[in-house]
C-alpha positions as CSV (number, residue, x, y, z in Angstrom):
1,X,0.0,0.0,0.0
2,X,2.3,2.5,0.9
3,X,4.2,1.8,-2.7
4,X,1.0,3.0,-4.0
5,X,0.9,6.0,-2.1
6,X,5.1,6.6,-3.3
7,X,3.5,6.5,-6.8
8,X,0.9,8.5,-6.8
9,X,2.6,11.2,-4.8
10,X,5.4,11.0,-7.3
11,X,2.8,11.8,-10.1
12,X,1.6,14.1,-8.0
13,X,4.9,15.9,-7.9
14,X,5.5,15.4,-12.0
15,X,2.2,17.1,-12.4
16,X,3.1,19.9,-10.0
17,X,6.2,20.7,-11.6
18,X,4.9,20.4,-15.5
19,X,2.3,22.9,-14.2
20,X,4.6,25.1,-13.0
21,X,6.7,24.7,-15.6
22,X,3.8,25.8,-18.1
23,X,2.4,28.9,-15.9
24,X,5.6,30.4,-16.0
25,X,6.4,29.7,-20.0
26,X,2.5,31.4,-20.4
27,X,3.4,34.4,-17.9
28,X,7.2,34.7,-19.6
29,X,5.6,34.7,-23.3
30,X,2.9,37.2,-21.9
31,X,5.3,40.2,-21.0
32,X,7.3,39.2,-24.0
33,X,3.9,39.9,-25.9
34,X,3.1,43.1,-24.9
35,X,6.2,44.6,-26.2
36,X,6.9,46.2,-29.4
37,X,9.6,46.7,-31.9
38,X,11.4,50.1,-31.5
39,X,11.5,52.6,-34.3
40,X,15.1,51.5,-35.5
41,X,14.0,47.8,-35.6
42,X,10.8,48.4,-37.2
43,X,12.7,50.5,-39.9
44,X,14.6,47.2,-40.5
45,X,11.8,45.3,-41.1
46,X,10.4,47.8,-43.2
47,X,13.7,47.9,-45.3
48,X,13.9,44.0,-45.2
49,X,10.7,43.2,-45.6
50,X,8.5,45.8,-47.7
51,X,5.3,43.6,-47.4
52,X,5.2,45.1,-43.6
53,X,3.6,48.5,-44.6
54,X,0.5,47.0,-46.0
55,X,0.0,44.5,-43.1
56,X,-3.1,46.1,-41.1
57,X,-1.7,47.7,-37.6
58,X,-3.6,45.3,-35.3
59,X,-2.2,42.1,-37.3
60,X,1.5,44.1,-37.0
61,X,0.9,44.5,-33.3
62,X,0.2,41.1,-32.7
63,X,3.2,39.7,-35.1
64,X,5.3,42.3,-33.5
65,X,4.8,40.4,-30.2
66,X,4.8,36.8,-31.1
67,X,8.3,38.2,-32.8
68,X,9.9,38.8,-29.2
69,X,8.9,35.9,-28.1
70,X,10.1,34.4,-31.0
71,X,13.6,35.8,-30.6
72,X,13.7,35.0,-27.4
73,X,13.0,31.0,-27.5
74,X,14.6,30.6,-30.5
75,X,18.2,30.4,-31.3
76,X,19.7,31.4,-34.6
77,X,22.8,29.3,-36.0
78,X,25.6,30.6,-38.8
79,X,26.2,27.3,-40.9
80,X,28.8,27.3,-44.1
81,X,31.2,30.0,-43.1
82,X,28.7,32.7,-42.3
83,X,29.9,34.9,-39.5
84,X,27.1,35.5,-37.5
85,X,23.0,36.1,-37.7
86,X,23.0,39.7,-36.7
87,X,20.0,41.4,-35.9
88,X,18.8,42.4,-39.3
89,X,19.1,38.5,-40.5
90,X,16.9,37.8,-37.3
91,X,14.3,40.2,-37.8
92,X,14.0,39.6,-41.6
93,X,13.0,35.7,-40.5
94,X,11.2,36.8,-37.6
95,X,8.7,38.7,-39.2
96,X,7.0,36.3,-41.9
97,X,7.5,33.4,-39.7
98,X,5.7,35.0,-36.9
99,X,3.0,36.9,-39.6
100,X,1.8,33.3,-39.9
101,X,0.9,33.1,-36.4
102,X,-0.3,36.2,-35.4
103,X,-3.9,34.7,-35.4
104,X,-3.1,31.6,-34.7
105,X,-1.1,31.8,-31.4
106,X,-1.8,27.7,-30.7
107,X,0.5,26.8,-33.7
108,X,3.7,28.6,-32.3
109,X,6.3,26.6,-33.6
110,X,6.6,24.4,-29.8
111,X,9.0,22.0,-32.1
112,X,11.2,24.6,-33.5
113,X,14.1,25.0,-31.3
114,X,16.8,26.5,-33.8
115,X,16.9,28.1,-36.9
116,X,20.3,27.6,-39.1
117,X,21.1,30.0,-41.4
118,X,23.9,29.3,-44.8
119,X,25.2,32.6,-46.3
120,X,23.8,30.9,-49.7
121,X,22.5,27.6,-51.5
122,X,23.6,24.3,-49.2
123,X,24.3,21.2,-50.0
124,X,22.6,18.2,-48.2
125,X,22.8,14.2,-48.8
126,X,19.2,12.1,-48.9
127,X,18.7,9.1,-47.3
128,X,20.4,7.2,-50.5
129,X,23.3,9.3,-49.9
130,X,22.3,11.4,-53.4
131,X,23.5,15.1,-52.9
132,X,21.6,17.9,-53.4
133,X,21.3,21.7,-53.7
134,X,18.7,23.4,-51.4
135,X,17.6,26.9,-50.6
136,X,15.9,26.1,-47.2
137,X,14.6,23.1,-44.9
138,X,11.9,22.2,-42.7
139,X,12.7,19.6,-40.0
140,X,9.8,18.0,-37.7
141,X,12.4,17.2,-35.2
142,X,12.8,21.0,-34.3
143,X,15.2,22.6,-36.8
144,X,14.7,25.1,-40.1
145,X,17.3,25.6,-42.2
146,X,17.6,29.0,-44.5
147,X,20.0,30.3,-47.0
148,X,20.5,34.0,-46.3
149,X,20.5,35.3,-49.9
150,X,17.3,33.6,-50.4
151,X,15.8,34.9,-47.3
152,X,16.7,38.5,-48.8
153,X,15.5,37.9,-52.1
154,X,12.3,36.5,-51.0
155,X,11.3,38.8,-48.3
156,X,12.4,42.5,-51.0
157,X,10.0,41.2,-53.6
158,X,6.9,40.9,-52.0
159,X,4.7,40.5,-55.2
160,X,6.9,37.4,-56.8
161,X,5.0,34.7,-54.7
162,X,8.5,32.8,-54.0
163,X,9.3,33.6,-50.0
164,X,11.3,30.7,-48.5
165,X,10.6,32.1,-44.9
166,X,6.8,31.9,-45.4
167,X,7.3,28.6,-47.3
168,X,9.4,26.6,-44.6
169,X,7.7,28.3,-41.5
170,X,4.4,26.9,-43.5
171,X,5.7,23.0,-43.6
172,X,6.4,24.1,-39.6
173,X,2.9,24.7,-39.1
174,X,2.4,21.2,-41.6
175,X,4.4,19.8,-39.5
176,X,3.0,20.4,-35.8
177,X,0.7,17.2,-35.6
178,X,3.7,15.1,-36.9
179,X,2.7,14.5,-40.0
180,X,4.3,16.4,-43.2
181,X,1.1,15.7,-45.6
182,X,-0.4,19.2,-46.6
183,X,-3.1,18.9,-43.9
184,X,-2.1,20.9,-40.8
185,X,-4.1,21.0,-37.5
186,X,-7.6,22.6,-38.2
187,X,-9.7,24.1,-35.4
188,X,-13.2,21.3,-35.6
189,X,-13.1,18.0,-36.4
190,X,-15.4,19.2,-39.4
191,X,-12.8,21.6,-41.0
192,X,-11.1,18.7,-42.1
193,X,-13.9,17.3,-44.3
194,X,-13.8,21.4,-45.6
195,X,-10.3,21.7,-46.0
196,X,-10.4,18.2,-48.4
197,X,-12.7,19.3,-50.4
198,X,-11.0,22.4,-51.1
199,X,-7.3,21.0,-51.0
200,X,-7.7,17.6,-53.1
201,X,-9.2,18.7,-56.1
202,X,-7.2,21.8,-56.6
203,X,-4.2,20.0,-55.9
204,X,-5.0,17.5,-58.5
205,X,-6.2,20.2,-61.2
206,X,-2.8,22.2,-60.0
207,X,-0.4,18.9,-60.9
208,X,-2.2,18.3,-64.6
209,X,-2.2,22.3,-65.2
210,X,1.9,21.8,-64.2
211,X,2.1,18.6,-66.0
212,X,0.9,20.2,-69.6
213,X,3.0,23.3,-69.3
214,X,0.3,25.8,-67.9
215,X,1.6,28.7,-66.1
216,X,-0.6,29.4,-63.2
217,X,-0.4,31.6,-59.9
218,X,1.5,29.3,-58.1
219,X,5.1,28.3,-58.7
220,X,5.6,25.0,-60.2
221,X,7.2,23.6,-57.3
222,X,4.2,23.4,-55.6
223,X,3.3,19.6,-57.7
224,X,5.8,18.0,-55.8
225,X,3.5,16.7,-53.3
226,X,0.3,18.1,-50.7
227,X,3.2,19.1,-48.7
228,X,4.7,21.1,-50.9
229,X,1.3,22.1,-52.2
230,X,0.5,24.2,-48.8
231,X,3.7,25.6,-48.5
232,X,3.6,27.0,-52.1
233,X,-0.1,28.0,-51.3
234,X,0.8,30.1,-48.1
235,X,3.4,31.8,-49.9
236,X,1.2,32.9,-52.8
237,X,-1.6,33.6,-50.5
238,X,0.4,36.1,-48.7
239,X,2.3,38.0,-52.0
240,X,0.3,37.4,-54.4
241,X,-3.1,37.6,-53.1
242,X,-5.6,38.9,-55.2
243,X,-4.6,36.6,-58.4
244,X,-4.7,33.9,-56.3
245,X,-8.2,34.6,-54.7
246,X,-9.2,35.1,-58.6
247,X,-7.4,31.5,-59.3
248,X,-8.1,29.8,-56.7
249,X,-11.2,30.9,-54.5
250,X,-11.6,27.3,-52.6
251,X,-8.3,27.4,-50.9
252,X,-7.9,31.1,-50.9
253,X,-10.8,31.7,-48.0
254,X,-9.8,28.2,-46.5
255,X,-6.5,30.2,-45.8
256,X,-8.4,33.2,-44.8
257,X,-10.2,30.9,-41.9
258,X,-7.1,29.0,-41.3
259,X,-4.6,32.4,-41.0
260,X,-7.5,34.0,-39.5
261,X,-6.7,37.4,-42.5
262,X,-7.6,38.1,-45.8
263,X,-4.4,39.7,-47.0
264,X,-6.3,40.7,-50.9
265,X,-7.5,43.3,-48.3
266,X,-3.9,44.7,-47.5
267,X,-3.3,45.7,-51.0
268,X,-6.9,47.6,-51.3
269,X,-6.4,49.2,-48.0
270,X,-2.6,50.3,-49.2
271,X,-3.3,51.9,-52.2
272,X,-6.1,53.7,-51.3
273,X,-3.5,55.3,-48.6
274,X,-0.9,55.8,-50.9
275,X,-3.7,57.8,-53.0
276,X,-4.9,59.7,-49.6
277,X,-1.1,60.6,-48.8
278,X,-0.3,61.9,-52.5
């Protein structure tokens, strides 16, 4: 009996401290939250990445928050002779990988411990040993890997769809029930049944469009598999917005429900300043 009692105060104790553990993560991220960037560092991001001044100010505010937390959990690695991740590397991939989570604080990247950054293209090895060029990586095991250059090109050209940030961040958020399929973790058991209906069919028309040699919206890339699919999707959804709400209306407002922001809007809202302030 009193073995019994050992136990269950011992689980006792393991729930106590996991508890504890969690309030103070939840209190830590919390005051990390309410603070903002300051005017230096959002100049930065501005400079670095130009989609930033058509983001709405509440969506900003939140991803300005989830970025301090971000920075502060997450270390950043220099890989293949880079010198360092200064600050301006750090917020260029802070602020599309925590855009994607502004709304959706539940998917915060608990898996992602580091982020390793190449000062260009890198070469990995498959599973056969095969070598191979890449320009980033998502791994479900708590790593993404990013080639600088690519970072900069992606993030200065907000309008070209192709943002490797957005696009590895994305197979993060694929990647949070531990499954790499193109399905990430929906709110109600019935968005799934949504999100299918959507997702499978356009996925299929997308491969034969690709297959035949039709240029559409979406980079090419995105036929590898549902995967890639998403990732490609998020990207496009995000820079190229309006053409793909004209192309692709079925996963366009899934992402607007998923994301929890319609960023056609942005673009609207932008120009109709930039008219105002002329």
């Amino acid at each position: 009996m009193s073995g019994l009692w050992l136990l269950f105060g011992g689980l006792i104790c393991v729930a106590a401290i996991v508890f504890w553990h969690s309030w103070r993560v939840r209190r830590r991220r919390q005051a990390l939250r309410a603070l903002r960037l300051d005017a230096r560092q959002r100049e930065i991001v501005v400079e670095v990445f130009p989609l930033w001044e058509e983001i709405p100010e509440d969506i900003r505010m939140e991803t300005e928050g989830w970025m301090h937390v971000f920075l502060a959990e997450k270390t950043f690695e220099p890989c293949g002779g880079l010198q360092e991740v200064d600050e301006t590397m750090r917020l260029a991939i802070a602020a599309p990988a925590c855009l994607l989570v502004a709304k959706r604080p539940q998917d915060y990247y608990e898996r992602l411990r580091s982020i390793l950054v190449y000062p260009d293209a890198f070469r990995v090895k498959d599973e056969w040993g095969v070598e191979d060029i890449r320009l980033g990586e998502s791994w479900g095991h708590g790593s993404v890997v990013l080639a600088w250059q690519t970072v900069k090109q992606g993030d200065l050209n907000p309008e070209d769809g192709l943002n490797v940030v957005l696009h590895e961040f994305a197979h993060q958020i694929d990647q949070e029930d531990g499954a790499a399929d193109g399905v990430p973790e929906l709110e109600e058991v019935t968005d799934y049944g949504k999100w299918s209906e959507a997702f499978l069919p356009a996925y299929d028309d997308f491969c034969e469009r690709v297959n035949k040699g039709k240029r559409t919206v979406m980079d090419d890339y995105g036929a590898e598999s549902p995967a890639e699919f998403f990732a490609v999707a998020t990207e496009t959804f995000f820079e190229r917005a309006k053409k793909f709400r004209q192309e692709e209306p079925e996963i366009y407002e899934e992402l607007v429900r998923f994301y929890g922001m319609n960023p056609a809007e942005w673009v609207d809202a932008g120009r109709r300043a930039a008219r105002v302030s002329d």
